[in-house]
C-alpha positions in Angstrom: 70.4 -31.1 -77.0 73.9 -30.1 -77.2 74.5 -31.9 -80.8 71.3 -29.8 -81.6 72.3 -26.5 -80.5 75.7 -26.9 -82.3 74.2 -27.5 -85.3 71.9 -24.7 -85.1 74.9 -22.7 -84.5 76.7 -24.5 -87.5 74.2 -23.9 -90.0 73.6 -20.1 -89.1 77.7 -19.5 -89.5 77.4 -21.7 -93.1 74.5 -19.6 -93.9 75.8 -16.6 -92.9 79.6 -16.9 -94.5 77.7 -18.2 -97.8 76.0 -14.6 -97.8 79.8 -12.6 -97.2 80.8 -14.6 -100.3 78.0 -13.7 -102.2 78.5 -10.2 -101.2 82.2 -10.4 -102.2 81.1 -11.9 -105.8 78.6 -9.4 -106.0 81.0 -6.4 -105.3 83.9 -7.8 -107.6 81.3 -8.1 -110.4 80.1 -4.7 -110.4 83.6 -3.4 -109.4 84.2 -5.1 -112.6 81.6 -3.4 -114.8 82.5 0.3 -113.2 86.1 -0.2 -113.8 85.9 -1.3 -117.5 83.5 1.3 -118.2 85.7 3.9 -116.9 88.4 2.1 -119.2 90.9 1.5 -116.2 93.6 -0.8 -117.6 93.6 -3.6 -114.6 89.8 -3.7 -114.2 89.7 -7.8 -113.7 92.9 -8.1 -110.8 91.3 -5.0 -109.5 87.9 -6.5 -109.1 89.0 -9.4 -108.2 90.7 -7.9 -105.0 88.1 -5.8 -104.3 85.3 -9.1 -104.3 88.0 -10.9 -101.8 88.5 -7.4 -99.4 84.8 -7.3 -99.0 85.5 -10.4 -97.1 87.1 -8.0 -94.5 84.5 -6.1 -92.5 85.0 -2.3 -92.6 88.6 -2.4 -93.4 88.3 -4.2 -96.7 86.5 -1.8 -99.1 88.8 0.8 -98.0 91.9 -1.6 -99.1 90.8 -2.6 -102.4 89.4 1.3 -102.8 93.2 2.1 -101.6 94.5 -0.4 -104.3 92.7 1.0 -107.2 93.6 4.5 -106.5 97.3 3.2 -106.7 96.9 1.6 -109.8 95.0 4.7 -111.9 97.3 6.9 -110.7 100.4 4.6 -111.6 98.9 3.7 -115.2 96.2 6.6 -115.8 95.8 10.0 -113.5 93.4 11.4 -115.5 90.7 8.8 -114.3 91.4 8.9 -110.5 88.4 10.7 -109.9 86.1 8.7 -111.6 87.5 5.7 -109.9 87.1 7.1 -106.8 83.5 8.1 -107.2 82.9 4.9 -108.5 84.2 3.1 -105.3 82.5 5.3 -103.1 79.1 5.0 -104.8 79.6 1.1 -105.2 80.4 1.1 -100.7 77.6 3.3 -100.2 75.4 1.3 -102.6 76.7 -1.8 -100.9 76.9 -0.7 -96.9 73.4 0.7 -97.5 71.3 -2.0 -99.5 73.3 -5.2 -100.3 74.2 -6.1 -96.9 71.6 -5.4 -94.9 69.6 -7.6 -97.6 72.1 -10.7 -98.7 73.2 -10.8 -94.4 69.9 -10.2 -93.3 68.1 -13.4 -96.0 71.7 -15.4 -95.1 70.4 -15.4 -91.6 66.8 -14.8 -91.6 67.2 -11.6 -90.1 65.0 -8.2 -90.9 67.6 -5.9 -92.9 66.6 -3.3 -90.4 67.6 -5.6 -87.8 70.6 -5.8 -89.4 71.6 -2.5 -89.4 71.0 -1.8 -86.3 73.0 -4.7 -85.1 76.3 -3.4 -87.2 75.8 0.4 -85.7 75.7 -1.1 -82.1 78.3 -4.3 -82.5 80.8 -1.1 -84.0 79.8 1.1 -81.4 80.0 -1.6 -78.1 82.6 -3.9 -79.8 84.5 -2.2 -82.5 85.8 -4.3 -85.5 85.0 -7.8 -83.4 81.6 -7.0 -82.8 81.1 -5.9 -86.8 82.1 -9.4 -87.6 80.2 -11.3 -84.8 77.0 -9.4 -84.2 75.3 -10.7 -87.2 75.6 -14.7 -86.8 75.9 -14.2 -83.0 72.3 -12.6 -82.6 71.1 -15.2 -85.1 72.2 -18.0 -83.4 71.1 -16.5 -80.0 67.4 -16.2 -81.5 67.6 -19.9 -82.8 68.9 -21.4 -79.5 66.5 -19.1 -77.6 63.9 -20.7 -80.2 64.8 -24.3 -79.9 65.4 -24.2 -75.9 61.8 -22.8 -76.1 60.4 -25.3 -77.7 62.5 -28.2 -75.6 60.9 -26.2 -72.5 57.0 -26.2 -73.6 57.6 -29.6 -75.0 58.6 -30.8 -71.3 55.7 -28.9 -69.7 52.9 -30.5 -72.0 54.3 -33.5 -71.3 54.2 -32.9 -67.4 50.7 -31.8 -67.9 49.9 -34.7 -69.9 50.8 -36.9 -66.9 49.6 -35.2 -64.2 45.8 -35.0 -65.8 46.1 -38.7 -67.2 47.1 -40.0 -63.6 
């Protein structure tokens, strides 16, 4: 049973870090497109660092946001604000929709669910329980899942015997 719950737990933490790097590829990629479009000189390192800061719950987006602003005012000022607007509407596009979806299919959970979970992991928790909440609520529902199955399993089995003998 133990070997079984630790895999359960193992394979909701693969599942679940698989989805943060798809989120990361997915926010570099479009960071990508944004930046070139607004014709900032560094678009690739820039997207690359934002893909790899989305790694960081909360903090990240804000540091690669931070980053670019640096950059666009050091090369080009006259597109700060359209790199702003373009990180805030890729965050809000991202906090809103993408990880609620990629998290919530990485871990079988209901995006709704999801969202929820990261409100009241922040709110209880801080920054800890934004990074934990997710795969630790999965893996309880799986372990709660496979300890009630072990259980019923055991019962019919009890009942099987007593009715038999």
């Amino acid at each position: 049973d133990v070997r079984n719950i630790v895999g359960i737990a193992d394979r909701i933490l693969a599942a679940y870090i698989r989805g943060q790097l798809l989120l990361g590829f997915v926010v570099g990629v479009v960071t990508f497109i944004g930046l070139y479009f607004v014709g900032v000189e560094y678009a690739v390192p820039l997207a690359v660092l934002a893909g790899i800061f989305e790694m960081v719950p909360i903090l990240g987006p804000w540091l690669s946001g931070a980053a670019a602003v640096v950059v666009v005012l050091a090369t080009d000022p006259g597109k700060i604000w359209a790199v702003i607007i373009l990180f805030v509407v890729i965050q809000q596009v991202e906090n809103t929709f993408l990880v609620p979806k990629i998290q919530g299919d990485a871990v079988n959970l209901n995006p709704a669910i999801i969202m929820i979970l990261l409100v009241v992991g922040g709110a209880v928790f801080g920054l800890l329980g934004v990074i934990v909440i997710v795969p630790a609520a999965a893996i309880a529902r799986d372990i709660f899942v496979y300890v009630y199955g072990r259980l019923s399993e055991e019962a019919e089995l009890a009942e099987g015997a007593e009715s038999s003998g």
